[in-house]
C-alpha positions in Angstrom: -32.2 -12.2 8.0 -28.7 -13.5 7.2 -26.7 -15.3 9.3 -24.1 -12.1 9.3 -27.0 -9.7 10.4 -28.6 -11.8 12.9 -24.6 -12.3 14.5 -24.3 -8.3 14.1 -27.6 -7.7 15.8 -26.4 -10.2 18.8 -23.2 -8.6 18.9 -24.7 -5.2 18.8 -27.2 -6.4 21.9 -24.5 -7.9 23.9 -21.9 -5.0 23.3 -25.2 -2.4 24.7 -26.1 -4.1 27.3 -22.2 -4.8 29.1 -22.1 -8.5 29.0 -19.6 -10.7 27.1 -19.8 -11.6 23.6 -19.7 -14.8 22.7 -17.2 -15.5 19.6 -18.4 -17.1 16.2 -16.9 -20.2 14.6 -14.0 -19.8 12.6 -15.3 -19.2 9.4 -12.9 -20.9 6.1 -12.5 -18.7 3.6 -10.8 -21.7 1.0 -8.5 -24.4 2.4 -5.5 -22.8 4.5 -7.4 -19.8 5.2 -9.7 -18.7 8.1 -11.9 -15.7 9.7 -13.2 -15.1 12.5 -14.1 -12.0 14.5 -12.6 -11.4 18.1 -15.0 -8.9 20.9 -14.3 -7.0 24.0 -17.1 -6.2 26.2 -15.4 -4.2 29.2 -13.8 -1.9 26.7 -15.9 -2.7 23.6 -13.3 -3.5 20.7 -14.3 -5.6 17.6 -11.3 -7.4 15.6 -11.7 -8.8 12.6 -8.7 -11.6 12.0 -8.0 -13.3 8.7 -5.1 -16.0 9.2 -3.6 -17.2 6.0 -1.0 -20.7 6.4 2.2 -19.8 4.4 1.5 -23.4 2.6 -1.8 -23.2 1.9 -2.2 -24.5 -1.5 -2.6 -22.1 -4.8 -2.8 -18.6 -2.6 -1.0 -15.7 -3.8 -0.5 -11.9 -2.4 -1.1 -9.4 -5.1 -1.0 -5.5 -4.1 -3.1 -3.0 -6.4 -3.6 0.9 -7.1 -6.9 0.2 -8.4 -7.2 2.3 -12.1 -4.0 4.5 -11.4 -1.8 5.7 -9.4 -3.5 9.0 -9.6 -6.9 8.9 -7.6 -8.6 6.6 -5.4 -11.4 3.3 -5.2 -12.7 1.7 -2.5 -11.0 -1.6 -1.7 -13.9 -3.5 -3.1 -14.2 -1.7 -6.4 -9.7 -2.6 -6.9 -10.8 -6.2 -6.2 -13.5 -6.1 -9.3 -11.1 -4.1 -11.4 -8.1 -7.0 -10.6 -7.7 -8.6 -13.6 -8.7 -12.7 -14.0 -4.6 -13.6 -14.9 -4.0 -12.1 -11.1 -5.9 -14.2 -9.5 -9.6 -14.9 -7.3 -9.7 -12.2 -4.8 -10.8 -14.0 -1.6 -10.1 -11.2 0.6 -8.5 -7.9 1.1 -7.7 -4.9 3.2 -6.6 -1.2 2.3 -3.0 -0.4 2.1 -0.8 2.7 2.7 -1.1 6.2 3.8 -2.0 8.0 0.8 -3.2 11.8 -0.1 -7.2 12.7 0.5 -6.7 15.8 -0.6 -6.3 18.0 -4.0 -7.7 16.5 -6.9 -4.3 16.5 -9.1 -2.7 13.9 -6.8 -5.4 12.8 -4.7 -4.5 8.8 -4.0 -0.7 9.3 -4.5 0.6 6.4 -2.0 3.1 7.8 0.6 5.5 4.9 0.8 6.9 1.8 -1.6 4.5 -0.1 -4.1 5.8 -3.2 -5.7 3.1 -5.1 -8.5 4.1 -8.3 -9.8 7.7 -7.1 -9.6 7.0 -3.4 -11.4 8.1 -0.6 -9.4 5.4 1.6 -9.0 5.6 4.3 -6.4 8.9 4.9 -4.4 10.7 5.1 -2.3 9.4 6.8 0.7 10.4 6.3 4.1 9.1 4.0 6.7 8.7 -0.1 6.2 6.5 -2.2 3.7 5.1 -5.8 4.0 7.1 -7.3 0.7 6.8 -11.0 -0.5 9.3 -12.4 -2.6 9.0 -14.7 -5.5 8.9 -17.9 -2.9 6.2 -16.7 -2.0 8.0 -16.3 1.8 7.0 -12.7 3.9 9.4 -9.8 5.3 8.8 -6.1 6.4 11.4 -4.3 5.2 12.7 -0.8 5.3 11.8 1.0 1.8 14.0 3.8 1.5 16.2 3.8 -1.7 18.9 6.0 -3.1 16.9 6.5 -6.7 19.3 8.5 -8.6 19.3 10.7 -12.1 22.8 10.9 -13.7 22.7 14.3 -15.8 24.8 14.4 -19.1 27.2 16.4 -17.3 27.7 13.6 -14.1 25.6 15.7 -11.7 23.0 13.1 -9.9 19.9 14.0 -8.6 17.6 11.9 -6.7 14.0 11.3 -7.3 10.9 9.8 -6.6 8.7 7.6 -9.0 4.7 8.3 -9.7 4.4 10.9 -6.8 3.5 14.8 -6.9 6.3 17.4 -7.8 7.1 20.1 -4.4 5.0 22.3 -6.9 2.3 21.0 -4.8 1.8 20.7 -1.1 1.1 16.8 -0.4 0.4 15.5 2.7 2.1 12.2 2.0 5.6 13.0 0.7 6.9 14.8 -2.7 10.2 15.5 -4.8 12.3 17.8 -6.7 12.4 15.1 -9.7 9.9 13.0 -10.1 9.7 10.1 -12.6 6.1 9.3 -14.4 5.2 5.8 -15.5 2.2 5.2 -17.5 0.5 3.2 -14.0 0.4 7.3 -13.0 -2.2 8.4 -15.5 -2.9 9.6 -18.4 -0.9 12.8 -17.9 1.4 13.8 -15.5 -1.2 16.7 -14.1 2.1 19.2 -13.2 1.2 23.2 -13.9 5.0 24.5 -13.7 8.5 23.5 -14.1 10.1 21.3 -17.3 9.5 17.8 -18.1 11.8 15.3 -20.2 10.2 13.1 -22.2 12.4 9.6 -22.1 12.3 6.4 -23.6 14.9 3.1 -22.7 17.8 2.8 -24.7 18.2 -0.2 -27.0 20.7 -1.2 -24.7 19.0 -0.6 -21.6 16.8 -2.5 -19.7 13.1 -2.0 -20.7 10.0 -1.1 -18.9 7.9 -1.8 -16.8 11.0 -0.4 -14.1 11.5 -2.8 -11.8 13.9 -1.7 -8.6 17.4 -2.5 -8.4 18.2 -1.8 -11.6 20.4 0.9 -14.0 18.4 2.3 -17.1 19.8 4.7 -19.3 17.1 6.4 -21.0 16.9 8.7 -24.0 15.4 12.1 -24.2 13.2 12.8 -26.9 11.7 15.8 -26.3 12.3 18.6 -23.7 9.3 21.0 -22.9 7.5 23.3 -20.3 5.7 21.2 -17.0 2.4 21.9 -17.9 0.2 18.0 -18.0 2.6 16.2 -20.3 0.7 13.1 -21.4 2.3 9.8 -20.6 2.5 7.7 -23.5 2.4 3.6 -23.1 5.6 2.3 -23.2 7.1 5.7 -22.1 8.4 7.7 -19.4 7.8 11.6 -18.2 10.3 13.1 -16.1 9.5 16.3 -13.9 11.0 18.9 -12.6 9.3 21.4 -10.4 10.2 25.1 -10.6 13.1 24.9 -8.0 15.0 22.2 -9.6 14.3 23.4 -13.2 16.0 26.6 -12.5 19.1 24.8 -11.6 19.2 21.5 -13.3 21.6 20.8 -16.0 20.7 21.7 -19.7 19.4 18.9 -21.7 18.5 18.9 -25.3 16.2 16.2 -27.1 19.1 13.3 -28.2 20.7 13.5 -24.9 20.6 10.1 -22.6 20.0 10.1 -18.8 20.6 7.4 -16.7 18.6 6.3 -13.7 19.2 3.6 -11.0 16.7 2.1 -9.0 18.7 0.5 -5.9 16.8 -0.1 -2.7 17.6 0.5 1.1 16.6 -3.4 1.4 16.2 -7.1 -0.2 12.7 -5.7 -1.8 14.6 -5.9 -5.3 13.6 -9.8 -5.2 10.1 -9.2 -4.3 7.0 -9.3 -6.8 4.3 -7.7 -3.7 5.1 -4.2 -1.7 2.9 -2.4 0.5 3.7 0.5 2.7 3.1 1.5 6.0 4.2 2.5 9.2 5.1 2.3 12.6 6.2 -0.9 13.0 4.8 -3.2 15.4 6.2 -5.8 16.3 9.8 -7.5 15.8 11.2 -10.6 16.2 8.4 -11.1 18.8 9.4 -8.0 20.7 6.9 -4.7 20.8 8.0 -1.7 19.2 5.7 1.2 20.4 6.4 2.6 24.0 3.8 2.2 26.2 1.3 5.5 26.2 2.5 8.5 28.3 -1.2 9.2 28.9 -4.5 7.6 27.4 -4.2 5.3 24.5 -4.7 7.2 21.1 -7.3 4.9 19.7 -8.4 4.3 16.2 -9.3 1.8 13.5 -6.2 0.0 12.6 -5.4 -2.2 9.6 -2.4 -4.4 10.1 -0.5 -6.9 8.6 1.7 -9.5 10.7 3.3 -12.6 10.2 4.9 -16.0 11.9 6.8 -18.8 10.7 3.5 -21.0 9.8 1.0 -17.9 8.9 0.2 -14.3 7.4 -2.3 -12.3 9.4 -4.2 -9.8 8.1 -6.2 -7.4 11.5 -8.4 -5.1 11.0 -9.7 -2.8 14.1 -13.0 -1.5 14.0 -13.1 2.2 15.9 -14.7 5.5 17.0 -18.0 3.8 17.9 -18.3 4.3 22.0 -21.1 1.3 22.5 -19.4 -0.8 20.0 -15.6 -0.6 19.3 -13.5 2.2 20.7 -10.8 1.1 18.8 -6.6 0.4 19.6 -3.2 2.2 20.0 -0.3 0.8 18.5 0.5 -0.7 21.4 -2.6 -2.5 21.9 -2.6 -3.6 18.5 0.9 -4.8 19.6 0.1 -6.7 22.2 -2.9 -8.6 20.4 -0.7 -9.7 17.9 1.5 -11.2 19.8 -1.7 -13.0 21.0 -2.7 -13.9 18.0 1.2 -15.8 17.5 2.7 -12.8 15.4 6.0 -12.3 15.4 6.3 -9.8 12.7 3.8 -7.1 12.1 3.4 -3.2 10.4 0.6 -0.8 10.6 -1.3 0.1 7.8 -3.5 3.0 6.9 -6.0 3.4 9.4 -9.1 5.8 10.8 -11.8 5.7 8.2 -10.0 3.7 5.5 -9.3 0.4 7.8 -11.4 -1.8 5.5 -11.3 -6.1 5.4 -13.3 -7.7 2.4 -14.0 -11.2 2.8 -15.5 -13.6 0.4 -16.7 -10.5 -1.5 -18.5 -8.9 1.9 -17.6 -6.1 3.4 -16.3 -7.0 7.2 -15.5 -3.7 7.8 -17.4 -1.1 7.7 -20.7 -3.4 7.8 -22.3 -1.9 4.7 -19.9 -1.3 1.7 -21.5 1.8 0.5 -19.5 2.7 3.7 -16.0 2.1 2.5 -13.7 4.8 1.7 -11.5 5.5 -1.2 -7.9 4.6 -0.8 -5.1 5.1 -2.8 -3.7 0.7 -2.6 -4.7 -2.3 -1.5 -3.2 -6.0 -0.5 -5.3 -8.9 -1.9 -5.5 -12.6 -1.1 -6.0 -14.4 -4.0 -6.5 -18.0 -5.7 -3.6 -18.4 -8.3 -5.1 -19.3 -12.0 -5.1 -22.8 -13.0 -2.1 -23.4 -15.1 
């Protein structure tokens, strides 16, 4: 028996029988980085912590969509699909809210996702954990005015790799939306018109990166039904609504698109999204509960002026973790020396990796799909 299962079965025993658990030894994961797993017998809780020191030597945050935008993996199967350049994984957790549902968008992301400094979904409302290229954390607000300039000066805002109002999505769509090749393989609309576009000569070229102006060409102008996305290339949709009232455009015509943000996330090579906040500045964010605590699994991300801390609370098992509110999440955080922290998905997709093992759920068979992931990893050599 391992030395994982034989703590599991004591932690199991103790949890059953009502007595305290006792706590592991800090586990190091690599120099600058350590695990350990926190318990609560009265009201059985299991935490799984992962503190990261801002200086520790040759780590880097990386944030993934695993194959595409467009459908889902569990967080282990993104970390074997990172490529080598990225990094080592040494550990992870699942990311933003994203859509189970529908298989034509199932895994769209519901906020902001920044990869190595490419735009890739966004914007959407709520906050995202962003590091910039220091290398130094923030959680930021990620809305954005994204605009489309017509030929004819009319604007238009849109949304970037997310699924037309031609379908109902539980996790935010648009009017316009903007395909990149991280989408798919095809933009997987049934109605409306798309616009084939490429970047001017003059323009900035892809991959799109936010705060930025493109003016892109339009080479070809046809019905929405799946227009592939070509490499290097860009598909912009319009579902039926805004097709029937958008400006006329003819292949030869050139569009122009900005990119500006609601925040300082232009500088920043790592987004993830998520929401409610939790903490700020030290202080707690969510009100206390009107009546009991609505308690879940809970993936966080928090931070302090000396560390990054990644919390993952297990849930919905009565003998052995009944899980946390917001507020209690909150107020652990603050234990744990957070100043800063956002919520991440939660429920069944709260999942930590660790040195390759899944922390959470026990057994990785276990994990589910999400739609992104944050990663720790070990930089390359030079």
């Amino acid at each position: 028996m391992t030395a994982l299962w034989r703590w599991t079965w004591i932690v199991a025993a103790a949890i059953a029988c009502g007595v305290p658990v006792p706590s592991p030894a800090d586990e190091t994961i690599a120099p600058g980085i350590r695990y350990r797993v926190i318990t609560e017998a009265q009201e059985p809780q299991v935490i799984h912590v992962l503190e990261i020191d801002r200086d520790a030597p040759g780590i880097s945050f990386v944030s993934s969509v695993g194959a595409a935008v467009r459908g889902s993996e569990t967080v282990a199967e993104m970390a074997r699909m990172l490529p080598a350049e990225r990094g080592h994984v040494l550990a992870a957790i699942n990311g933003d809210f994203f859509q189970m549902g529908g298989e034509s968008y199932r895994g769209t992301v519901q906020g902001t996702t920044i990869i190595d400094g490419e735009l890739v979904t966004g914007p959407g409302g709520g906050h995202a954990f962003c590091i910039d290229r220091e290398g130094r954390p923030a959680i930021e607000p990620v809305g954005g005015r994204f605009e489309l300039s017509w030929p004819d000066g009319t604007k238009t805002r849109f949304r970037v790799n997310s699924s037309t109002t031609d379908f109902k999505s539980e996790v935010g769509s648009a009017d316009v939306v903007l395909f990149t090749s991280r989408f798919d393989a095809s933009t997987k609309t049934k109605a409306g018109r798309e616009l084939l576009l490429t970047p001017a000569p003059d323009s900035p070229q892809l991959p799109l990166r936010v705060g930025q102006t493109y003016v892109l060409q339009v080479t070809e102008v046809r019905p929405g039904a799946d227009t592939p996305i070509k490499p290097g290339g860009l598909v912009l949709s319009l579902a039926t609504k805004a097709a029937a009232t958008a400006p006329a455009v003819r292949a030869g015509d050139s569009v122009t698109i900005s990119t500006a943000p609601e925040s300082t996330c232009a500088a920043c090579e790592t987004v993830i999204s998520g929401d409610p906040l939790l903490l700020v500045g030290g202080q707690i964010k969510p009100a206390p509960a009107k009546g009991p605590p609505a308690r879940a699994p809970r993936t966080v991300v928090g931070f302090n002026e000396r560390q990054i801390v990644l919390v993952v609370a297990e849930g919905r098992q009565p003998r052995r973790a009944l899980g946390l509110s917001h507020r209690e999440m909150a107020e652990r955080l603050l234990e744990l020396g957070c100043t800063d922290a956002l919520n991440l998905d939660g429920g069944g997709s709260s999942t930590m990796l660790v040195a390759g093992q899944s922390k959470t759920p026990v057994e990785a068979r276990l994990q589910r799909p999400v739609g992104n992931a944050l990663f720790v990893v070990r930089r390359p050599a030079p």
